[in-house]
N, C-alpha and C positions, 0 to 999 in steps of 0.2 A: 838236491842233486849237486854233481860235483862238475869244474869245466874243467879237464883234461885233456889232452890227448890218451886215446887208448887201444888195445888192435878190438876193432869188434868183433874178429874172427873167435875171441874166447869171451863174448858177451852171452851169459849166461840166461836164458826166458825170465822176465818179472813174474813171479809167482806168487800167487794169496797164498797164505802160508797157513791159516785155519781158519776156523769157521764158515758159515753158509755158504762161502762159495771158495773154499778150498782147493788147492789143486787148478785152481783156472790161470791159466799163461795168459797172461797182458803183453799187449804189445808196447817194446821198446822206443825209447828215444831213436831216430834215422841220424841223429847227428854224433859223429865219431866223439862229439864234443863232452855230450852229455854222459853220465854215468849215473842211473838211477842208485839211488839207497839200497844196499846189498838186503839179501834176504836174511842172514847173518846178523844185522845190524837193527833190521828192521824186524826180527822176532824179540831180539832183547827189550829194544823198546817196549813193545805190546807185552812181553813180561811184567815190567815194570809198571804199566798204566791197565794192566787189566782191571782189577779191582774200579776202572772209573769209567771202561767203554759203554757200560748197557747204558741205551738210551742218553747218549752223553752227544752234544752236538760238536761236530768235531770240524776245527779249520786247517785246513794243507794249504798252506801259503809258501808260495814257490814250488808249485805241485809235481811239475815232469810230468812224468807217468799218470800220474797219481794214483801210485802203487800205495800210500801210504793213509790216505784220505778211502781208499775204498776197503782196504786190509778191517780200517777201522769199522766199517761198515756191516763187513760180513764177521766181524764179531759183536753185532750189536747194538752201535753206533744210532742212534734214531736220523741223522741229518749231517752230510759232510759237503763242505763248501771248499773248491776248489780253487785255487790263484794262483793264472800264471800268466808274464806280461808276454809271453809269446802267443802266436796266434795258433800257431802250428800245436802246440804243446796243449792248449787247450785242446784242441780238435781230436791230438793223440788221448786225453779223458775220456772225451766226448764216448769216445770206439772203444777203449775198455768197459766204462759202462754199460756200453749197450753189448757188449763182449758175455758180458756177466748177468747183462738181465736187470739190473738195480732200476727201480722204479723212479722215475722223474722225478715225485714232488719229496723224494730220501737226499735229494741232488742240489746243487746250483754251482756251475762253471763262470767264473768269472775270466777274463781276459784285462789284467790291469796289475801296474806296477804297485808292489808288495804297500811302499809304501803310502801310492795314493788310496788305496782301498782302505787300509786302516783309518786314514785320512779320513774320507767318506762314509766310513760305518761308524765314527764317533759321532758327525755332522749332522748324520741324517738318524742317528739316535736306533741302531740295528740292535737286535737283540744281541748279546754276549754271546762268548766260545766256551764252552766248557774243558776244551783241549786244542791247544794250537801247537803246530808243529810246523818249525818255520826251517827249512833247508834251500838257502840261495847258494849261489854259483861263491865257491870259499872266497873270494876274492873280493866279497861285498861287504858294505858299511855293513856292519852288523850294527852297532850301536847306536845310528839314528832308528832302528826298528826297535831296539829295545826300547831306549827314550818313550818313541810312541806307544807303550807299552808301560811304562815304568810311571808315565806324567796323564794316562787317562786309561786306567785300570778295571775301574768300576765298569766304564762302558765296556771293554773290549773282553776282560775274563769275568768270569763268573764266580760267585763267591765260593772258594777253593777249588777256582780254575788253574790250568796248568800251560804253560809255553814251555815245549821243549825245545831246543834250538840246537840244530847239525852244525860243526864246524872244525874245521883240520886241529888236531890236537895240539898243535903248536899255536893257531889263535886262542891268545888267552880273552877269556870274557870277563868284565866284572861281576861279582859276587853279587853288588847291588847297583841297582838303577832307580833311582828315586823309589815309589809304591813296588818296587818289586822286586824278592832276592832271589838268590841261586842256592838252591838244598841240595844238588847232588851233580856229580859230572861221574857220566863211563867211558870209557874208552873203550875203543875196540879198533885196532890196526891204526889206521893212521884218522881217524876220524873218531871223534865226542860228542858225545849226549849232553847239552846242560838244560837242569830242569828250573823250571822259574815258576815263584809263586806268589801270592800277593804278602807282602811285608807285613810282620805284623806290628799292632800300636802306631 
């Protein structure tokens, strides 16, 4: 998600854009602040990662909506796990899911900061992401999350697991962060796709 100001009077429905639950309107962010991930931006994406959803366990870290954790879902997705340090934000999943029908044990809602969670799933030895999709408010360290990422890899991606990462096209990312590099960035309006993968040798 993005923290702007914006009129919400031209906010557009969060829509699943295919698969099993296609066509289904999610409810928005109530904060003027928030701006979920366009639909626009979020079909390119799932272009790009199709070939890896079926049955691919997927992490939305720093979720909003979680328009993009469920997207993943109703194309295939065996299990998406949700992260958002808001309480509200969680709560707004909560009711898209049951919006859509998604069975509980295809689910888990966390309410916790981006980075302590990673923190915690290395610690307590959680199963790995087969696809993580990290969109914090543009304004955030992105680089201590990559770090966490880039310095405990094994635990957190899967072998030829993927981190994509949202961020204003004008923050440049590095290419590499220790165990982890960047193979491709899109752009699209004022916001980029970078994709991260485990380094090779």
């Amino acid at each position: 998600m993005v923290w702007l100001r914006w009129d919400k009077s031209k906010q557009k429905p969060v829509r699943i854009i295919a698969g099993k639950y296609r066509g289904r309107n999610l409810k928005g962010p109530p904060s003027l602040q928030v701006r979920p991930t366009s639909d626009r931006l979020r079909e390119t994406l799932f272009n790009v990662i199709a070939p890896r959803i079926e049955d691919s366990r997927f992490l939305d870290l720093c979720a909003g909506s979680g328009a993009v954790g469920i997207e993943a879902l109703s194309r295939g997705a065996a299990h998406s796990t949700f992260v958002d340090r808001s309480r509200k934000m969680g709560a707004l999943v909560e009711a898209n899911l049951d919006l859509c029908g998604i069975p509980g044990d295809q689910t888990n809602v966390v309410q916790a900061d981006a980075g302590e969670f990673l923190r915690q799933s290395v610690s307590r030895n959680l199963d790995s992401w087969d696809i993580v999709f990290f969109d914090p408010p543009y304004a955030s360290d992105y680089l201590g999350i990559l770090q966490l990422f880039g310095s405990n890899t094994a635990k957190l991606l899967s072998e030829g697991g993927l981190l994509i990462v949202e961020h204003h096209h004008k923050n440049q990312l590095p290419d590499v962060v220790k165990s982890i590099r960047r193979n491709r960035v899109l752009k699209q309006g004022d916001s980029s796709l970078s994709f991260y993968e485990r380094a090779e040798g």
